[in-house]
DRENLUMBA-949968 format. One line per field, with one value per residue (C-alpha): residue in three letters; z, y, x. Coordinates in nm, 3 decimals, padded with zeros to 5 digits, always signed. Example, Ala and Ser with C-alpha at 12.3 -4.5 7.8 and 13.67 -1.06 7.14 Angstrom:
DRENLUMBA-949968
vovo: [ALA | SER] .
c3: [+00.780 | +00.714] .
c2: [-00.450 | -00.106] .
c1: [+01.230 | +01.367] .
//
This chain:
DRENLUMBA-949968
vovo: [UNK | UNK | UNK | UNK | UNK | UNK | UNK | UNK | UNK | UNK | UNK | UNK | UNK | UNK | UNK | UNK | UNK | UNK | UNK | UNK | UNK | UNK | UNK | UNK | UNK | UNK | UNK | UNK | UNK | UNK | UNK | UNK | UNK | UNK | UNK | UNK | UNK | UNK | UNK | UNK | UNK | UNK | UNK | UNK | UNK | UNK | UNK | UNK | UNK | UNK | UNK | UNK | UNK | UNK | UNK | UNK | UNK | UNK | UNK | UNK | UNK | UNK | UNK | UNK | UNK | UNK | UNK | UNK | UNK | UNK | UNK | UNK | UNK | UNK | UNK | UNK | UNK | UNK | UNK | UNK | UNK | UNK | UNK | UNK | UNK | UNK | UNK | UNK | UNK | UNK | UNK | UNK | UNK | UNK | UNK | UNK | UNK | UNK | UNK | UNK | UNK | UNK | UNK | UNK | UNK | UNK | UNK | UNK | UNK | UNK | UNK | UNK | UNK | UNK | UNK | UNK | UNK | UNK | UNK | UNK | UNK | UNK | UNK | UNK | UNK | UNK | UNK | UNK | UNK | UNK | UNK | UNK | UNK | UNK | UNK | UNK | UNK | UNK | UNK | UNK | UNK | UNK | UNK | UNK | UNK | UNK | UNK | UNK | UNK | UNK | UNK | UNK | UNK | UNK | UNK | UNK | UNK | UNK | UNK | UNK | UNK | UNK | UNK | UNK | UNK | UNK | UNK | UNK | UNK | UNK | UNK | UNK | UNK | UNK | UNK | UNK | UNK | UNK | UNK | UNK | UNK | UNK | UNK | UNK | UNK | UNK | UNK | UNK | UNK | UNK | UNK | UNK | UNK | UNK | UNK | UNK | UNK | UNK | UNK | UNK | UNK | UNK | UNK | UNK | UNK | UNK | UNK | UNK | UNK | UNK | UNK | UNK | UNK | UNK | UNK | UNK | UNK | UNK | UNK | UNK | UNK | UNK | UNK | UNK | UNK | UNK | UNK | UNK | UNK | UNK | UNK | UNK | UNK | UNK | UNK | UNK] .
c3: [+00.000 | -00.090 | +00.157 | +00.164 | +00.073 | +00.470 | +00.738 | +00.825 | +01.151 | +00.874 | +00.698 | +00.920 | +00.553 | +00.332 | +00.037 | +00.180 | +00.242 | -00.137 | -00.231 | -00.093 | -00.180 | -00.550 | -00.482 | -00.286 | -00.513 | -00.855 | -00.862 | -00.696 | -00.836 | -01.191 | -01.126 | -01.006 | -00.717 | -00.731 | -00.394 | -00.569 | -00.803 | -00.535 | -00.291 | -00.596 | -00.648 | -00.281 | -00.383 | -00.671 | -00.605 | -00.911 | -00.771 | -00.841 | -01.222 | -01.247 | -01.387 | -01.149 | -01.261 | -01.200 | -00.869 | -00.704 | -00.954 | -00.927 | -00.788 | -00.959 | -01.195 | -01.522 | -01.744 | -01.679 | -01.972 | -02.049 | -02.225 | -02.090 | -02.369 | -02.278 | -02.579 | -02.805 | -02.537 | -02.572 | -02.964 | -02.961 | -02.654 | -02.464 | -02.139 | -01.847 | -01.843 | -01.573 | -01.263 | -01.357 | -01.695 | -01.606 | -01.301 | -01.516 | -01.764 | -01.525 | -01.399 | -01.675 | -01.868 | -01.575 | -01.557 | -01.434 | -01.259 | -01.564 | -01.825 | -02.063 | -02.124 | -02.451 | -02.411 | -02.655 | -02.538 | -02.241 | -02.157 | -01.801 | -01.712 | -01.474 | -01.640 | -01.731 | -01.339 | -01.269 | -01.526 | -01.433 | -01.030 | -01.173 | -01.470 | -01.527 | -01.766 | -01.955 | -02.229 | -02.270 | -02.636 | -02.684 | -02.984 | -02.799 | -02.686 | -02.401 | -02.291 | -02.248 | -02.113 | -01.858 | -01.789 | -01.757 | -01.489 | -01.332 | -01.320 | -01.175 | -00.874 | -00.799 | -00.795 | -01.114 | -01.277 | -01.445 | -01.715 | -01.987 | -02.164 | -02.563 | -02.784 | -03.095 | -03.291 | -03.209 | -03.543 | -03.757 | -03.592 | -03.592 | -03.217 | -03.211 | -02.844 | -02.894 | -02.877 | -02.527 | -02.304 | -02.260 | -02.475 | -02.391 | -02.584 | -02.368 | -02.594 | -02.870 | -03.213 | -03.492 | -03.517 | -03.331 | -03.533 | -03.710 | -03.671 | -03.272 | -03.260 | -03.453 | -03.134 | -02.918 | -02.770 | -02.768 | -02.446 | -02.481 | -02.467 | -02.589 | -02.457 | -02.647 | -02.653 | -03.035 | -03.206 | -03.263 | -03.094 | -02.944 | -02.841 | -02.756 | -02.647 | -02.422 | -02.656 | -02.536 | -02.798 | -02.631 | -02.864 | -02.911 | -03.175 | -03.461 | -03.298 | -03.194 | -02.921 | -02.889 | -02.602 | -02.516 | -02.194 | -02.151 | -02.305 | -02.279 | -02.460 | -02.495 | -02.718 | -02.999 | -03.053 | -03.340 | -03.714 | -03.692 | -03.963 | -03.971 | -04.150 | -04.237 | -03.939 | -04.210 | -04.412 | -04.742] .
c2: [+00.000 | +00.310 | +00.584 | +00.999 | +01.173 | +01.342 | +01.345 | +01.690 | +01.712 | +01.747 | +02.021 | +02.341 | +02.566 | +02.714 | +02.588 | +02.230 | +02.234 | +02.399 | +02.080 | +01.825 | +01.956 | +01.919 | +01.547 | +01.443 | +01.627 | +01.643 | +01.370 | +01.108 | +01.100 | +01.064 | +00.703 | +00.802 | +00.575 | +00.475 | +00.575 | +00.643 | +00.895 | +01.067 | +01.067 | +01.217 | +01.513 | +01.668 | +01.614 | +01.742 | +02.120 | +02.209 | +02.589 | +02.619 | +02.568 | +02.812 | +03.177 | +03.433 | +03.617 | +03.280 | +03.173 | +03.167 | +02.935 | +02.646 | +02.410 | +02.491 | +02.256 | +02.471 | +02.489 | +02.779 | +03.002 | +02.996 | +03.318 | +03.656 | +03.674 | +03.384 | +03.367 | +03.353 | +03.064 | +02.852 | +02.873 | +02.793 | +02.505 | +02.672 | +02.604 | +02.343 | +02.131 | +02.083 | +01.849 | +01.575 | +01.534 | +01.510 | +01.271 | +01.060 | +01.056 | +00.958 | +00.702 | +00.514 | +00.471 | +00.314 | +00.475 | +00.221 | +00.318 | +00.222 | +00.396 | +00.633 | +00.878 | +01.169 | +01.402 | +01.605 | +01.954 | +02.112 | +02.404 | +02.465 | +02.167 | +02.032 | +01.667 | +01.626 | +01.622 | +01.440 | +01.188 | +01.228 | +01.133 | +00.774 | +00.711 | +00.663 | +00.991 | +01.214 | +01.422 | +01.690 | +01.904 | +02.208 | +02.427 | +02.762 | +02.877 | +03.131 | +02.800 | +02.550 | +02.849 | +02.819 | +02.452 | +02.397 | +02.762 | +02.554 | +02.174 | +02.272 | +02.534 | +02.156 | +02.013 | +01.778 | +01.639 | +01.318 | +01.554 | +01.741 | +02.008 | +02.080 | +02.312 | +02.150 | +02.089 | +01.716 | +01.723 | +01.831 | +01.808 | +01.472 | +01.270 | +01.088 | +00.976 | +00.656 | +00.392 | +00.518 | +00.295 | +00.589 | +00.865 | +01.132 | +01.386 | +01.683 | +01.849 | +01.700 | +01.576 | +01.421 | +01.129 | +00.935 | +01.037 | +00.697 | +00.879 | +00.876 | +00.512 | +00.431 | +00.574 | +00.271 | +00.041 | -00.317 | -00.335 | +00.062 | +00.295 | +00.596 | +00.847 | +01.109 | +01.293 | +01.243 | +01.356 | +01.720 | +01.883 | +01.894 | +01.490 | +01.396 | +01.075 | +00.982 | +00.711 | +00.444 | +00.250 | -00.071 | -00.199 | -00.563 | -00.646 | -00.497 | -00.505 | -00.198 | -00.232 | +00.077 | +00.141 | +00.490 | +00.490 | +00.836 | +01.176 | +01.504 | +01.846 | +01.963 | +02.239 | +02.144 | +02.080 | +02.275 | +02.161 | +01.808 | +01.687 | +01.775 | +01.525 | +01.597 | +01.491 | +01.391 | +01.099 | +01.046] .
c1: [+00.000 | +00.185 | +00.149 | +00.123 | +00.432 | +00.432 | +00.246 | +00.070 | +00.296 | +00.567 | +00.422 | +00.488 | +00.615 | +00.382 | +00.591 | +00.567 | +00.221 | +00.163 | +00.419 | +00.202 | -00.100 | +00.032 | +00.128 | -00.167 | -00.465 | -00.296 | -00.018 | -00.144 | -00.528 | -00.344 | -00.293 | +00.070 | +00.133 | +00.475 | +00.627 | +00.976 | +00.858 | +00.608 | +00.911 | +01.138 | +00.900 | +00.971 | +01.367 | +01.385 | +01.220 | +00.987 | +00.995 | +01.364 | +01.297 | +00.992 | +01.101 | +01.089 | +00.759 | +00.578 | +00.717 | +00.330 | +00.249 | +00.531 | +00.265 | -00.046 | -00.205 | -00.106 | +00.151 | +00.388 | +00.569 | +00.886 | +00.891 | +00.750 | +00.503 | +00.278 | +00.057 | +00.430 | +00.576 | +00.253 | +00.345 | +00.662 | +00.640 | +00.814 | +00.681 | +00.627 | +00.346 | +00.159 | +00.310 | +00.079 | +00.211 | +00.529 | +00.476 | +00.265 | +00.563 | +00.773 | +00.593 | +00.483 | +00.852 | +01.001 | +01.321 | +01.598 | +01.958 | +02.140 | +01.960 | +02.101 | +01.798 | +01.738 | +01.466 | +01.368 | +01.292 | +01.506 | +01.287 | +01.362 | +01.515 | +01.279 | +01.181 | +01.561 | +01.619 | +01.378 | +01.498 | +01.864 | +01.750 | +01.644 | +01.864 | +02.217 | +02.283 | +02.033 | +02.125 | +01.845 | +01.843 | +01.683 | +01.631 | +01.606 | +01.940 | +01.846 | +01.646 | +01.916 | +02.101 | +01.800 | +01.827 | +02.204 | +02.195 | +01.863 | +02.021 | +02.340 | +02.178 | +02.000 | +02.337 | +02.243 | +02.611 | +02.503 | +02.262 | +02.363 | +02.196 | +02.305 | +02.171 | +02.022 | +01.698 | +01.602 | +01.369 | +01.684 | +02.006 | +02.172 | +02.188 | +02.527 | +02.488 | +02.250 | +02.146 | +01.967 | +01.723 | +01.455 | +01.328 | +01.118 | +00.974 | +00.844 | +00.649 | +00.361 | +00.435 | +00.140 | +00.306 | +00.615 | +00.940 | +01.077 | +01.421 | +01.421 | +01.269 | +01.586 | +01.807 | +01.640 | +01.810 | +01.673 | +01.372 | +01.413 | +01.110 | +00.989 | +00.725 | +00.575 | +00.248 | +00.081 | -00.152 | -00.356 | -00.546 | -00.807 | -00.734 | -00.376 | -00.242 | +00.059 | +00.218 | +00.458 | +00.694 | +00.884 | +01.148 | +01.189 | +01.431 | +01.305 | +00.946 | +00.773 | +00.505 | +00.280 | +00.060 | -00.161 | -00.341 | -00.428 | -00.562 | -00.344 | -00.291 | +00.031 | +00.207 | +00.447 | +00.809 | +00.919 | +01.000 | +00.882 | +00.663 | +00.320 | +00.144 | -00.260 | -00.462 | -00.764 | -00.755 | -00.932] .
//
């Protein structure tokens, strides 16, 4: 039986009680009930990756911009999605201690530490250079060495670090890239969020052999990574 992140004779700071409520009323009802991961989101502090401007709003169920013009960061994806997403991410690929992980899409460097806090080494790209500025400022004030931010377009730019065990993509796409499904290693997975809007689905790919294994247990919205293909959603 997995148990409450703290007790409320542990919670005596607003920030802590603001922390748990996150866990207990918007973690934990997403079906995220692995103790490890709900114990991992009280180490790894989500408020020290949130811009400045949005600092009240580290553990509110909404995605925060990345950019101070909010309409022109939900464009561009340049944002972080909503703890849920993330913890449900996290969650559902499993991340082992001897994983080499890629995510696709920095932003501010939150998921890659929580990746980096269950997997061997992460290397994190993003496409936005003030952004992976950002992330690398962000992952080492959390005292995060084993991941690696580069600037780079993962849709483009070639990825000579695979194969890797996990791949995330932090941001939506219409379809799961063949190139990245190339990077996995045998038993590897991928998670990405595919599809258009307004339906979504989180999308798991297991590798076996030359076998691809696709599962997509739940909805989600989620704003795009940049320049990879966009394929008509309507078929004729």
């Amino acid at each position: 039986m997995n148990m409450p992140l703290n007790t409320s004779a542990d919670i005596h700071d607003p920030v802590e009680q603001a922390r748990y409520n996150m866990v207990e009323q918007q973690i934990r009802p997403w079906n995220v009930l692995d103790a490890g991961v709900l114990e991992l989101l009280s180490v790894v502090r989500r408020e020290d990756f949130v811009p400045p401007a949005y600092q009240g709003a580290a553990f509110t169920d909404t995605r925060i911009p990345l950019n101070p013009d909010a309409q022109e960061a939900e464009r561009l994806g340049q944002v972080m999605l909503e703890p849920r997403v993330d913890a449900r991410m996290l969650h559902d690929l499993q991340v082992q201690p001897t994983d080499r992980v890629l995510e696709i899409g920095a932003g501010s460097g939150y998921m890659a530490a929580l990746l980096a806090a269950r997997a061997e080494r992460v290397v994190s790209l993003e496409i936005d250079p003030d952004l992976a500025e950002f992330a690398r400022e962000n992952l080492r004030g959390a005292g995060v060495e084993n991941a690696q931010v580069r600037q780079a377009d993962g849709a483009l730019d070639p990825i000579p670090d695979g194969p890797f065990d996990v791949i995330v993509l932090s941001g939506s796409v219409a379809e799961v890239p063949q190139k990245l499904l190339a990077l996995l290693r045998d038993g590897g997975r991928l998670g990405a969020y595919v599809g258009h809007q307004p339906m979504m689905r989180a999308t798991f790919v297991r590798r076996s052999g030359e076998r691809f294994e696709t599962s997509q247990p739940w909805d989600v919205v989620v704003p795009r990574l940049r320049n990879f293909p966009e394929p008509s959603p309507f078929k004729f």
